[in-house]
C-alpha positions in Angstrom: 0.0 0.0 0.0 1.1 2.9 -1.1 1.6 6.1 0.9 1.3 9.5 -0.1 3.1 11.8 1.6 1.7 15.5 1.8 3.7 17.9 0.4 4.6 21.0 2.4 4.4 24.7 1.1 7.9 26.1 0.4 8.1 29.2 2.7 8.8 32.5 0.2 11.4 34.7 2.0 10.4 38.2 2.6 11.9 41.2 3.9 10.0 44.1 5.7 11.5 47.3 4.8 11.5 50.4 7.0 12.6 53.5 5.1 13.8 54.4 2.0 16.8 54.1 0.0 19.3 56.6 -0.6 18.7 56.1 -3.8 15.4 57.1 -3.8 16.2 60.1 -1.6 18.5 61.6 -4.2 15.8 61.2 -6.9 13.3 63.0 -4.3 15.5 66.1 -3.8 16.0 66.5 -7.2 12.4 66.0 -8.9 12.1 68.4 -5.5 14.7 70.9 -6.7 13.6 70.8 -10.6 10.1 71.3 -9.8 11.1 74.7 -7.8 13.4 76.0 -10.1 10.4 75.9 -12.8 8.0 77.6 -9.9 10.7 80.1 -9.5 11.4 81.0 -12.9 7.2 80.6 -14.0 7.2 83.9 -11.4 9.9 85.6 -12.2 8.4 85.6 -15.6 5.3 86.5 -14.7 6.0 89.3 -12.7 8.3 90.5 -15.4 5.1 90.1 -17.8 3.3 91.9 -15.2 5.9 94.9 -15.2 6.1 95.2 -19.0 2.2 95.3 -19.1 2.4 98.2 -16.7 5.0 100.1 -18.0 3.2 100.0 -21.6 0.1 101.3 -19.7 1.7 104.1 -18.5 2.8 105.3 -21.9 -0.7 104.7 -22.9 -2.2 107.5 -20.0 0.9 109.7 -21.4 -0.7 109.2 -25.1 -4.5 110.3 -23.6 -3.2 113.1 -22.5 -0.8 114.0 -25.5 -4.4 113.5 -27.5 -6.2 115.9 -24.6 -3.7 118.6 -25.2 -3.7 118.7 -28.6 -7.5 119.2 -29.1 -7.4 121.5 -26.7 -4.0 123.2 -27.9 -3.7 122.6 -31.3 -0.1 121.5 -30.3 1.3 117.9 -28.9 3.5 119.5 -26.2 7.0 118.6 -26.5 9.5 121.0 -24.2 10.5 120.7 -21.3 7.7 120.6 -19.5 5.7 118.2 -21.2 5.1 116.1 -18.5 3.7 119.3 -16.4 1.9 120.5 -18.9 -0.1 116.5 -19.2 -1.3 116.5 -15.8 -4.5 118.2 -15.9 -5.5 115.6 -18.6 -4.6 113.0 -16.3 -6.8 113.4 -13.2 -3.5 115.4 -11.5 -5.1 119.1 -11.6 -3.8 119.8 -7.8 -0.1 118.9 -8.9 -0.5 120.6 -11.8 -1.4 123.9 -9.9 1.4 123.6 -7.2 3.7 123.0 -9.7 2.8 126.7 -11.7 2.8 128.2 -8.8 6.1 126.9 -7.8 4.7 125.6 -4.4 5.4 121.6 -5.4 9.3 121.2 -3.4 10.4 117.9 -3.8 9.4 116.5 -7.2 6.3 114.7 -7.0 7.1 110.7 -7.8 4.6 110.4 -10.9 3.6 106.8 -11.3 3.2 106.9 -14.9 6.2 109.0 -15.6 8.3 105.6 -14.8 9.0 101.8 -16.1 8.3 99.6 -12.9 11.6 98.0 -14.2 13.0 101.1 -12.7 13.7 101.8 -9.1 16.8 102.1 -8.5 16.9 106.1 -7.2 15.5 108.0 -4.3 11.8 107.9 -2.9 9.7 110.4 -3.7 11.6 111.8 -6.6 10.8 111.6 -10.1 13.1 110.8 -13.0 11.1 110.1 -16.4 11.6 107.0 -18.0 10.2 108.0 -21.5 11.6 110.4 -23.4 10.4 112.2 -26.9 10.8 111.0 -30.5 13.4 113.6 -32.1 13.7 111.9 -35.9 15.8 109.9 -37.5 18.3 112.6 -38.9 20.3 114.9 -37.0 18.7 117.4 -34.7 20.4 120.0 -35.9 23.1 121.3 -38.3 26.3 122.4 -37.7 27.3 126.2 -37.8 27.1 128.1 -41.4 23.3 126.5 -42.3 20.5 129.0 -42.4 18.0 126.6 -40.6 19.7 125.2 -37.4 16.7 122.4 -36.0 15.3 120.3 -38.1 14.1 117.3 -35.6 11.3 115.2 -38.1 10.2 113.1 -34.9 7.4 113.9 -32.6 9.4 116.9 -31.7 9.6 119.5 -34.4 11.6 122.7 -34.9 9.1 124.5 -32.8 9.8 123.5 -29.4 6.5 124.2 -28.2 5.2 121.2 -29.6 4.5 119.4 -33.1 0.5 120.4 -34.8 -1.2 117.0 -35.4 -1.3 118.5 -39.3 2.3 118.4 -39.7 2.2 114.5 -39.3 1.7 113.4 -43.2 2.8 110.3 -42.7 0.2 109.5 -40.4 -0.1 109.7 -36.4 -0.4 105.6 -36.3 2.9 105.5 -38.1 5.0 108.1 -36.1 6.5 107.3 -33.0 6.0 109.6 -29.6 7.5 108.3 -26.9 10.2 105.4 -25.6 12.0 103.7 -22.8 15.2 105.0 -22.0 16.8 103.2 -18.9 17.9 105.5 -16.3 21.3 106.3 -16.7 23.7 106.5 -13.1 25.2 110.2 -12.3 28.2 108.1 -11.7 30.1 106.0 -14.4 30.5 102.7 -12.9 34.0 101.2 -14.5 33.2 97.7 -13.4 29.5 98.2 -15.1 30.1 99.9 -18.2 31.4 96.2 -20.0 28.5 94.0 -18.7 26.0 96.9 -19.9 27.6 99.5 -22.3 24.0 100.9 -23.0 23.3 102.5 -19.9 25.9 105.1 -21.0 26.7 107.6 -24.0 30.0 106.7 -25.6 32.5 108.9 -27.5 33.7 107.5 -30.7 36.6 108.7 -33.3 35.2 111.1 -35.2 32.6 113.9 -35.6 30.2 113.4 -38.7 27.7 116.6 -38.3 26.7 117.5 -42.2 22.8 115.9 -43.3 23.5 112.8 -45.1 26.2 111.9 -42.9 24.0 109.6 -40.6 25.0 106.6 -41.7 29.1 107.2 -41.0 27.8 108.6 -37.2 25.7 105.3 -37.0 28.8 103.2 -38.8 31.5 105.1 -35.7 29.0 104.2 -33.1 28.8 100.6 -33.7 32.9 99.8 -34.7 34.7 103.3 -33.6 33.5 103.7 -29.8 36.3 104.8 -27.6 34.9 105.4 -23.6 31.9 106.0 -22.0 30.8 109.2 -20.6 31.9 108.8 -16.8 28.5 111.5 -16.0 25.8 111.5 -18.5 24.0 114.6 -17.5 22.2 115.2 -20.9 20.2 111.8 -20.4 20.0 111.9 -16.6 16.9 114.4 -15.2 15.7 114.7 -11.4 12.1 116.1 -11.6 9.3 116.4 -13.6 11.1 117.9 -16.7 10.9 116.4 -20.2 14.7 115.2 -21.3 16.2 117.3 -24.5 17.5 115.9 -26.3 15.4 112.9 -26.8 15.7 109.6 -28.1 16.2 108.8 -31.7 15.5 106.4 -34.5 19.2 106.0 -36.1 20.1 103.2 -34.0 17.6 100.2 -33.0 16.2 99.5 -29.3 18.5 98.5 -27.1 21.8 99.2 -29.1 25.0 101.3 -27.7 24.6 104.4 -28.0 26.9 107.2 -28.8 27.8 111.6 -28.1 29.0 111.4 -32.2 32.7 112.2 -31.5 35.8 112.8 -29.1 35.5 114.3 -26.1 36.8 117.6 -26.9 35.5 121.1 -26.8 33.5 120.7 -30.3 30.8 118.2 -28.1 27.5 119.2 -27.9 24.5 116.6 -26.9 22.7 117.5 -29.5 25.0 115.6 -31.9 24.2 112.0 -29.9 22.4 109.1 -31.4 20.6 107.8 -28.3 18.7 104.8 -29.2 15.5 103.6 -26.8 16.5 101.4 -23.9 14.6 98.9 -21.7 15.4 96.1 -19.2 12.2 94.1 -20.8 13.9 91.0 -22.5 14.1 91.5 -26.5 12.8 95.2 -27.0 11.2 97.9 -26.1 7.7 99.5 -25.8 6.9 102.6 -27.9 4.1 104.9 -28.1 2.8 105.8 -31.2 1.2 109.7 -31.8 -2.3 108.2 -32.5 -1.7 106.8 -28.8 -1.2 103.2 -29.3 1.6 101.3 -27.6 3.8 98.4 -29.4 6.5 96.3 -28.6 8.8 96.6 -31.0 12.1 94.0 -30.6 15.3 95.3 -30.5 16.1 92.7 -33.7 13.4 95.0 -35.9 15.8 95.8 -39.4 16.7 99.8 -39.9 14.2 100.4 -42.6 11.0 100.6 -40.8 12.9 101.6 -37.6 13.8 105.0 -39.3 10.3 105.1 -40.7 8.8 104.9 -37.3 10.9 108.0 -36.7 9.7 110.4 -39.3 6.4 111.7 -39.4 6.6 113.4 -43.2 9.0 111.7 -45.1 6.6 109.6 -47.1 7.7 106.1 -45.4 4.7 104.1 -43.4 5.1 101.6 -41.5 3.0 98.2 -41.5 2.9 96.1 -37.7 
């Protein structure tokens, strides 16, 4: 008689395991660490979105009240106290008064007279972050012409202001205003390398004669010699417009230049002084119908010098 004899379960070996690999805690911190850089850099981004948003709304309250004063002027103002002269058209009637009758000591700190970007001077003082569109040719000609201005920008010969009539080419097509980051009282040497635009540079030579443009733009891009250790003609305290303005030779963001040697023939006049910005790739502008547009700092020099003329026949298509 056979016997059968039961067969027993072979026992499966097991292991309980309390904790975690280090292994596995390596590949925590960094999904950990990857995760927050992409949180950190989704805000930075945002709030960079956020402060280029602003600072093309503020040029859009400057371009209401450039429209204000005109229909009640006849003129876009454009000296020096253009900014003043906006205020009632900007719900600032009280400043506005103070300010005639030489009663407003300290500056007021104008929201929309600055890029959020900027910051980086006193409380409660204002320095303008937008400055006027003088043309794309020089602003004026050297001694010996019979006509000495001849800005074709926003800002015409009279420096009163520009008469919405004088814009043939269209105020949708002729630029107003710019960016122009704020440039320090002090030339920092260690600065002027890593950002070269926040500074006027000499160059070579002098080209002042109309038709020379292009040799001024051509020494400003391969001829630059120093930086100006105080730029005082782009740096303003207060509520006043800057004069000279910005230009159309040389395209947002670029170097640019005083249009000579430092010697005693300078004159700020002669600069190119290109729009500015700390907004990544360009720069908003104001047009004179009052509409703002990015335009990048890559745009090609055609319609850049178009944008800057507002009767030479040249229109410009966004």
């Amino acid at each position: 008689m056979n016997r059968t004899i039961p067969r027993r379960p072979i026992p499966i070996l097991t292991h309980n395991r309390f904790g975690i690999s280090m292994v596995e805690v390596l590949v925590s911190i960094a999904i950990v660490g990857i995760l927050f850089a992409i949180s950190v850099q989704a805000v930075q981004s945002a709030r960079a979105v956020a402060r280029k948003s602003q600072c093309a709304n503020n040029l859009r309250q400057i371009g209401i009240a450039l429209t204000g004063a005109a229909e009640q002027d006849g003129l876009f103002p454009t000296d020096r106290y253009c900014f003043v002269k906006l205020m009632p058209f900007l719900d600032m009637q009280e400043a506005y008064d103070a300010h005639r009758n030489m009663t407003l000591r300290p500056p007021l700190n104008v929201p929309w007279m600055e890029c959020p970007e900027e910051g980086n001077h006193a409380p409660g003082i204002a320095q303008p972050s937008y400055m006027v569109n003088d043309g794309s040719r020089f602003r004026r000609k050297p001694p010996g012409h019979s006509s000495d201005n001849q800005q074709n920008g926003f800002r015409s010969a009279n420096r009163e202001g520009t008469r919405p009539s004088e814009f043939s080419d269209g105020l949708s097509n002729t630029a107003a205003f710019s960016e122009r980051i704020h440039t320090p009282q002090v030339l920092y040497v260690a600065d002027s390398p890593v950002a070269p635009q926040h500074y006027l540079w000499y160059t070579e030579q002098r080209f002042l004669e109309p038709g020379t443009e292009s040799q001024a733009i051509e020494q400003c891009r391969s001829h630059r010699t120093s930086p100006d250790p105080v730029s005082d003609s782009l740096h303003k305290v207060g509520l006043e417009l800057n004069d000279p303005g910005y230009d159309h030779f040389l395209p947002p963001n670029q170097i640019g230049c005083y249009n000579g040697p430092n010697d005693f023939e300078f004159q700020a006049w002669h600069s190119l002084i290109p729009p500015t910005s700390h907004h990544a790739g360009g720069v908003n502008v104001l047009f004179a119908d009052g509409a703002v547009h990015f335009i990048h700092s890559g745009i090609s020099t055609d319609p850049w010098h178009a944008m800057g003329s507002r009767d030479a026949n040249d229109l410009v298509t966004f």
